[in-house]
VEXZA-605543 format. One line per 2 residues: number of its first residue (from 0); for each residue x negated, y, z negated of C-alpha. Coordinates in steps of 0.05 Angstrom, whole numbers, plus 5000, padded with zeros to 4 digits. Layout:
<pts>
NUM = X:Y:Z | ...
</pts>
This chain:
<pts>
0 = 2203:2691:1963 | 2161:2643:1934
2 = 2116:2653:1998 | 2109:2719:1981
4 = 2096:2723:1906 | 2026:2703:1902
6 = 2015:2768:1941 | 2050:2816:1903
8 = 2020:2870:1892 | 2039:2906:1822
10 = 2003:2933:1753 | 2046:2896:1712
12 = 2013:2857:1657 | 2045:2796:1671
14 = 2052:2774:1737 | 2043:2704:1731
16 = 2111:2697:1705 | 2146:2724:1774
18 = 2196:2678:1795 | 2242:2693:1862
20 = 2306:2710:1815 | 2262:2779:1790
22 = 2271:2803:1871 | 2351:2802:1877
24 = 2339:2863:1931 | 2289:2817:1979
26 = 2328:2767:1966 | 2387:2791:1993
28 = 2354:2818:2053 | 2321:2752:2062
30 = 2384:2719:2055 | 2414:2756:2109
32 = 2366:2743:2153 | 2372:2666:2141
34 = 2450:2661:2147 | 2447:2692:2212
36 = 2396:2637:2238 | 2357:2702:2252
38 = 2276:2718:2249 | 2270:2756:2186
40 = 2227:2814:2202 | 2197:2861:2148
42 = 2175:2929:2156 | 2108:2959:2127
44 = 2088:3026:2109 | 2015:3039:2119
46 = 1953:3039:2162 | 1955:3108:2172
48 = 1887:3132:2183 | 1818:3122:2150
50 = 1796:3166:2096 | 1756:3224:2110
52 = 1712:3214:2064 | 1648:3175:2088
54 = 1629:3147:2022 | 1688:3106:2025
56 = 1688:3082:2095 | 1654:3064:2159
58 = 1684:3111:2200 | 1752:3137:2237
60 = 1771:3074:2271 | 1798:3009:2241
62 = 1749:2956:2226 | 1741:2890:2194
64 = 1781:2908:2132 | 1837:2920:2174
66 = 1837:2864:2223 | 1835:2817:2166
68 = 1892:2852:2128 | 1919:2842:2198
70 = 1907:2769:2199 | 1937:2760:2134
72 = 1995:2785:2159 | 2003:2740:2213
74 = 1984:2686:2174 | 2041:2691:2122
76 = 2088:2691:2176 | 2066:2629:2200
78 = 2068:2601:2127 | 2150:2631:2134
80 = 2162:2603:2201 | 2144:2531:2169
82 = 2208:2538:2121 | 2248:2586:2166
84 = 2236:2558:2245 | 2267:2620:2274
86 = 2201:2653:2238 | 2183:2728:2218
88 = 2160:2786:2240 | 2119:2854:2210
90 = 2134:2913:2236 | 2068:2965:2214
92 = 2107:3028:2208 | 2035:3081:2212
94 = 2048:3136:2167 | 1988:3172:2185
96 = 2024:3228:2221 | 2075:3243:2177
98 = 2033:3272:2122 | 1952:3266:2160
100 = 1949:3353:2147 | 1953:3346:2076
102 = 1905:3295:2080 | 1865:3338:2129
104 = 1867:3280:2176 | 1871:3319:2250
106 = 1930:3287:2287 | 1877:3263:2342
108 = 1835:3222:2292 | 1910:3184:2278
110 = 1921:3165:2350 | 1860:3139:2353
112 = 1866:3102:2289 | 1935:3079:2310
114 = 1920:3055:2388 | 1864:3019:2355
116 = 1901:2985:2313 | 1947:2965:2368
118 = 1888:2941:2415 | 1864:2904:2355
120 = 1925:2864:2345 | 1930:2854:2417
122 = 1849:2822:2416 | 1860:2777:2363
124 = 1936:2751:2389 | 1981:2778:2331
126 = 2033:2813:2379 | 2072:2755:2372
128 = 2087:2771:2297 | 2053:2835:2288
130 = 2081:2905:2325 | 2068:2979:2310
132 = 2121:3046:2298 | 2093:3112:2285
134 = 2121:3186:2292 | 2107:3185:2365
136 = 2156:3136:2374 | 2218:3186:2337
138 = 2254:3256:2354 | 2239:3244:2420
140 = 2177:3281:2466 | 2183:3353:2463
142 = 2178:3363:2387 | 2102:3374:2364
144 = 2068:3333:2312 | 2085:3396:2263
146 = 2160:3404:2286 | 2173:3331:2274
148 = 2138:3333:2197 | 2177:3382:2183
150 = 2246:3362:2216 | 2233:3298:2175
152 = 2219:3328:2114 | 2272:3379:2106
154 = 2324:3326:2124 | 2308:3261:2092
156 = 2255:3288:2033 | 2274:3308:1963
158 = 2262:3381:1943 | 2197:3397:1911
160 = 2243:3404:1847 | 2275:3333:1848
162 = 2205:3300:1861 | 2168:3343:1801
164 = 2223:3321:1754 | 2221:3246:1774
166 = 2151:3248:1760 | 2159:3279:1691
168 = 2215:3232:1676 | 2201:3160:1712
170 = 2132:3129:1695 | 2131:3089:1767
172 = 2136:3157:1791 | 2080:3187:1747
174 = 2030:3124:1759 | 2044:3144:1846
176 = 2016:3207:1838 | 1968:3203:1788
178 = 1941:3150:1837 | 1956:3185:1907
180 = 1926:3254:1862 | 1861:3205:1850
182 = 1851:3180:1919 | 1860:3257:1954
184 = 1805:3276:1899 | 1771:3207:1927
186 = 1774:3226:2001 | 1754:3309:1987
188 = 1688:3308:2024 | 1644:3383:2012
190 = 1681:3413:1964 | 1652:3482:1946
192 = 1697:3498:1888 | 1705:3479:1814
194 = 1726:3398:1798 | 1785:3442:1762
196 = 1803:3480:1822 | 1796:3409:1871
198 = 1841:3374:1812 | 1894:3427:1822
200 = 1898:3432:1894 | 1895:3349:1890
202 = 1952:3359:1846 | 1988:3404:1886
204 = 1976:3366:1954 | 2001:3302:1919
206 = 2072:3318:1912 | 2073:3332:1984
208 = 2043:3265:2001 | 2088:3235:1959
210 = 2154:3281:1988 | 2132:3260:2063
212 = 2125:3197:2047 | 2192:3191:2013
214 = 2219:3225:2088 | 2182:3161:2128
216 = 2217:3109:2087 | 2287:3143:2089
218 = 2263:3153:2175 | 2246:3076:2177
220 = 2308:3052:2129 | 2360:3099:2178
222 = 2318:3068:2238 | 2313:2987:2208
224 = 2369:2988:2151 | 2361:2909:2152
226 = 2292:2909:2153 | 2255:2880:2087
228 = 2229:2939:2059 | 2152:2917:2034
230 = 2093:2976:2006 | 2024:2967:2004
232 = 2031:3013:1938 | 2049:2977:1859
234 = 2116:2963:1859 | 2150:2936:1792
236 = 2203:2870:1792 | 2271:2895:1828
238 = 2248:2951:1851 | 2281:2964:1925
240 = 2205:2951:1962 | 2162:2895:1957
242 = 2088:2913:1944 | 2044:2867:1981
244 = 1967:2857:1975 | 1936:2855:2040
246 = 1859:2841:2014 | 1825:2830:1955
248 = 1801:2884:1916 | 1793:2901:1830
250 = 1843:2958:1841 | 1907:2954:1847
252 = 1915:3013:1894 | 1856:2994:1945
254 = 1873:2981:2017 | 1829:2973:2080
256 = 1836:3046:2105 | 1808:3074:2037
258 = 1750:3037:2030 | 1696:2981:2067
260 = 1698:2906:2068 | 1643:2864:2035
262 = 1637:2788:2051 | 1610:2760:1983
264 = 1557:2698:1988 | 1603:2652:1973
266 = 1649:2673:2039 | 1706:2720:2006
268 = 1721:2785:2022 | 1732:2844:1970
270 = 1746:2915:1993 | 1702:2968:1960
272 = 1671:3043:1975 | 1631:3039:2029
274 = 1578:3067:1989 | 1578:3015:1941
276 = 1584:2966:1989 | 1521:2989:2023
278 = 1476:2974:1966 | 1505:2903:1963
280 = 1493:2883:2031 | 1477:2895:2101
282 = 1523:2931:2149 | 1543:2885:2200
284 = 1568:2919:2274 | 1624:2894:2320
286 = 1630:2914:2394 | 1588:2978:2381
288 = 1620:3004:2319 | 1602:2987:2238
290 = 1650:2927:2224 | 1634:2909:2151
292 = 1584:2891:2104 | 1548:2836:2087
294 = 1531:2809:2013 | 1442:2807:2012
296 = 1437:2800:1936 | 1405:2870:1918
298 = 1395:2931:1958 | 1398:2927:2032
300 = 1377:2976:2089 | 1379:2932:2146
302 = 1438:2928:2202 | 1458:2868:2242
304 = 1506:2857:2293 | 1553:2805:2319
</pts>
């Protein structure tokens, strides 16, 4: 736990004052793991797809921002594995299918997202810690993309009802989707309508994001019930998931897929929009595709490639 603390991704005030007693859930799980002389393996919502929205990224496929969250990763399983020998694992459970048409995300821009991710762990030698799980991998071949959103959703959701009242009544709830309301708003690219009329259908889209979503975690908890559970959203002290900060980035909510990477002149990495990104540096391309961005010290137009 202590491992995993410095990582923790939350907007409480006061983080500084975490100690592994505030995580009696993880704990547990952890513990589990450990008495069995077992690899403790985790299991990680995200890395669905990349926003549509080309402000904010490079393009459909994963890039640097994601093969260093992937890196990361890998790297704090080592860091486990030196106080645990049997080691750890992360299983990336891609939630890009489950709710990519209220994003508008086509279901072909997610496979391609996905096997890309998979060919990039495979490239850089993660497999040994890292693996993949997606909606192609439940309810078995013959359902479609649609019948299996909705099979999942009907049976392992909350009603519309329950989820409108949690968010009126639990502020971790409200914060989720105010911020999942804020990114769809983000990622809404040509827009012909009102802001009012994009807020509302944001608004509306949101609870939907937020009821699939619910539907994956109860999928991957009835799949991996002694997996630990870890989110790449804000999670507050005992909550039941982990939230874990795969990059740096001044928001709280920012991951690789919703946004660009920047490497900073003094070698860091932060993860911004790619427009804003752009005037801070020069794209940099990887194997024929953009890859990140490079800090110049003003305004850039110049690409380079590596």
């Amino acid at each position: 736990m202590r491992l995993l603390i410095p990582h923790r991704r939350t907007v409480e005030p006061d983080p500084h004052l975490d100690t592994p007693d505030d995580f009696p859930e993880q704990l547990g799980q952890i513990a589990d793991f450990v008495a069995r002389g077992e690899r403790i393996v985790f299991s990680l919502p995200g890395f669905p797809c990349k926003s549509p929205n080309p402000d904010k990224v490079l393009g459909r496929l994963p890039d640097h921002g994601e093969r260093l969250a992937l890196r990361f990763l890998d790297s704090l399983c080592a860091e486990i594995e030196k106080v645990h020998p049997p080691g750890a694992k992360v299983l990336i459970c891609s939630d890009g299918h489950i709710f990519g048409d209220v994003v508008r995300v086509p279901d072909e821009h997610v496979d391609a997202y996905n096997d890309a991710l998979l060919d990039m762990i495979r490239a850089e030698g993660l497999a040994g810690r890292l693996d993949t799980f997606d909606l192609r991998d439940c309810y078995g071949p013959d359902l479609s993309y649609d019948e299996k959103r909705e099979l999942a959703a009907r049976t392992l959701g909350p009603t519309l009802e329950e989820l409108r009242a949690e968010v009126r009544e639990d502020e971790p709830s409200r914060r989720m989707y105010l911020g999942i309301t804020r990114f769809l708003v983000e990622d809404t690219a040509g827009w012909e309508g009102s802001r009012s009329a994009l807020q509302r259908d944001c608004r509306r889209r949101a609870y939907e994001v937020i009821l699939r979503s619910r539907a994956w975690s109860e999928l991957i908890s009835e799949r991996y019930p002694h997996h630990v559970r870890l989110s790449i959203h804000p999670q507050n002290r005992g909550a039941a998931k982990f939230g874990i900060r795969l990059l740096g980035a001044a928001d709280a909510w920012t991951t690789p897929w919703h946004s660009a990477p920047l490497r900073r002149a003094d070698g860091t990495w932060e993860l911004m929009h790619r427009r804003d990104a752009a005037r801070l540096g020069r794209e940099v391309r990887r194997d024929g595709r953009p890859s990140h961005f490079e800090e110049t010290g003003g305004a850039a137009d110049a690409t380079a490639a590596v």
